[in-house]
N, C-alpha and C positions, 0 to 999 in steps of 0.2 A: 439332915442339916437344918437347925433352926433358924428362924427369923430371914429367910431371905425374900429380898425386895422382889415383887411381882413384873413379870413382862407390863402385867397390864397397867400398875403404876408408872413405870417409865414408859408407855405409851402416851399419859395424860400430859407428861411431862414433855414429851417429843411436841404433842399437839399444841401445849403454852409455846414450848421454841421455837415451834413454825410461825407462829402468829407475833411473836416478840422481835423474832431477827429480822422477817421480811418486813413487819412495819416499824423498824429503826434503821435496819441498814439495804444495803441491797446484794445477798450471797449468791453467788454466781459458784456452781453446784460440780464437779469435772469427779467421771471414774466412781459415780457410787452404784456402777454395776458389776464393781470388782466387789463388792460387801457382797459374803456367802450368805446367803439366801435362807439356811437354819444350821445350824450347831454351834458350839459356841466362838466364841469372836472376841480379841483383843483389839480396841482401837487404840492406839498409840499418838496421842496428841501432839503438838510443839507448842508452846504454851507462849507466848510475848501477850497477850492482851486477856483481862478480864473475860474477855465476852467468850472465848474460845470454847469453853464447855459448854455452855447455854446453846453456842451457834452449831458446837458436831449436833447435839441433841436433837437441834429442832429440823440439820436440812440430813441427817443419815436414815435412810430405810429402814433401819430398826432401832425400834427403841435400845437404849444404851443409859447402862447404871455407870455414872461418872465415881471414883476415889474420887473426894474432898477432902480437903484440910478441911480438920474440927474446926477450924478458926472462922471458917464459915459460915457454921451455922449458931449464931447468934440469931437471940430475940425470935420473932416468926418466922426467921428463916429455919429455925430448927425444925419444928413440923411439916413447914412446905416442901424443905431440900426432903425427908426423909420418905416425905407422902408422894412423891414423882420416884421413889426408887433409887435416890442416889446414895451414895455410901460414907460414913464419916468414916476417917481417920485421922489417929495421931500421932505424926512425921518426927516426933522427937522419942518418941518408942518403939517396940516389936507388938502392934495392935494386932492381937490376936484372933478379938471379934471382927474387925475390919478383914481380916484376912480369910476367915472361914465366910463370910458371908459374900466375899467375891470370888471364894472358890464353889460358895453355893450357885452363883450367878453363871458360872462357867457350868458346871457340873448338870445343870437345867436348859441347859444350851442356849445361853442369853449373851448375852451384847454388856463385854465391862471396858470400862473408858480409861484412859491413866494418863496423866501426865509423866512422861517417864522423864524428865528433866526435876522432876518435886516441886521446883516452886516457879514462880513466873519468874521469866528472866528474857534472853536474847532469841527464844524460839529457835534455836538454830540444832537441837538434842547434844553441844558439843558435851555434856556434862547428863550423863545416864544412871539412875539408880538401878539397883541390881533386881527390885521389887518384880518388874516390869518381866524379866526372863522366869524368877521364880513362880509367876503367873502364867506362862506359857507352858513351861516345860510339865508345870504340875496339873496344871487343867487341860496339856492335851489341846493348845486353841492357837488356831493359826493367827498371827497379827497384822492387821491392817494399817500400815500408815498412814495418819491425816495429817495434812500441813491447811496450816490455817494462815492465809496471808493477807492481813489487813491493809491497813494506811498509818503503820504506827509512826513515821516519821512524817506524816504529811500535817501542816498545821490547819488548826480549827476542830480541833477535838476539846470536849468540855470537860471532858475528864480524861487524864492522862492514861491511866490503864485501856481505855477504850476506843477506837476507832472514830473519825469523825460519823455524826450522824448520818443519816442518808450515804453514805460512800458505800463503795462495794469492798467488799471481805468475799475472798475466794475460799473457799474449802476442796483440796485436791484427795481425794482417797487412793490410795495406791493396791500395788497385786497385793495379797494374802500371800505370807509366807511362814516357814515350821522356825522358831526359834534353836531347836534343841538339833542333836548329831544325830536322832532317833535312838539312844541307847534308853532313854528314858531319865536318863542320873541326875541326881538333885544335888551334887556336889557342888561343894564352894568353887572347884574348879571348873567343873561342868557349867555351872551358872555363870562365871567369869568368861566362858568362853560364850557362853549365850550370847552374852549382855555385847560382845565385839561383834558380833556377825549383827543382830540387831541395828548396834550404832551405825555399822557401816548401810547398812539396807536405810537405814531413817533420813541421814544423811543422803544419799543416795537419789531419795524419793524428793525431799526436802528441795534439792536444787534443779532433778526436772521439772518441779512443781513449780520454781519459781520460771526456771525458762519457759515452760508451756505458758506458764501466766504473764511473765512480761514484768513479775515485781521484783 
């Protein structure tokens, strides 16, 4: 498989997000000893604020190639996002390079990130693309839930998408688990049944996250 983003890229990029998150906000880190330690790894975002990709990147144990909307990368961020290992795609078609290149990221036993929600919205996963199970079941990669719980209702943020400065933003990782029935099947059916047991698990993860945190 061609062209796939290096561990070692998305290590440089972890090491920008360590330095970026902890000197703008303050992430208060729960369960990143549930992250498997090497093979590959789905992390399963909740998406409500900008910074949520930057922030898994810079506080998760392993470097992680994030899906991006192409919409993204504009200007210098097109070399920057690509040179840290992250992945473009485009969400109004079947991107096919997008898609081999994250099954390359699984298949090398690397760490791929998703917002399985699509776009930023209520972070709560009630609204699940089905991308998210077709990554699992076909790369074989257990998925980790991250709930990312900012201050997005709290006022004194200077830019809406993002957190107030200096606040704390939690990032909860949860257990690892298999999307698929283990038959292996890539059916529209099989996949529809994925994408339920996922939502229920994400959900799931999503509201002890919030009672363990208090948000």
């Amino acid at each position: 498989m061609t062209d796939v983003p290096s561990a070692r890229s998305a290590e440089v990029g972890r090491r920008i997000g360590v330095g970026l998150m902890y000197g703008l906000w303050k992430p208060r880190v729960l369960g990143a000893w549930r992250v498997p330690a090497a093979g590959p790894v789905i992390f399963a975002v909740n998406h409500s604020h900008n910074v949520d990709g930057p922030m898994v990147m810079g506080v998760a144990p392993r470097p992680t190639h994030f899906l991006i909307k192409k919409e993204a990368f504009i200007g210098p961020l097109d070399p920057f996002l690509t040179g840290i290992g992250q992945l473009k795609v485009d969400r109004n078609t079947t991107d096919r390079t997008a898609i081999s290149r994250a099954l390359g990221v699984l298949e090398q036993g690397g760490v791929l990130g998703i917002f399985p929600e699509g776009t930023r919205g209520e972070g709560d996963f009630a609204s699940l693309r089905a991308g998210l199970a077709y990554f699992a079941v076909r790369g074989g990669a257990p998925i980790v839930p991250v709930a990312v719980l900012g201050s997005s209702d709290r006022p004194g943020r200077l830019i809406k998408a993002l957190p107030p400065l200096r606040s704390r933003v939690d990032v909860v990782f949860g257990d690892p688990f298999e999307a698929g029935d283990g038959s292996g099947r890539r059916t529209r059916k099989a996949l529809d049944e994925a994408t339920e047991r996922i939502q229920k698990q994400l959900t799931a993860h999503l509201e002890n996250a919030r009672r363990l945190t208090g948000r």
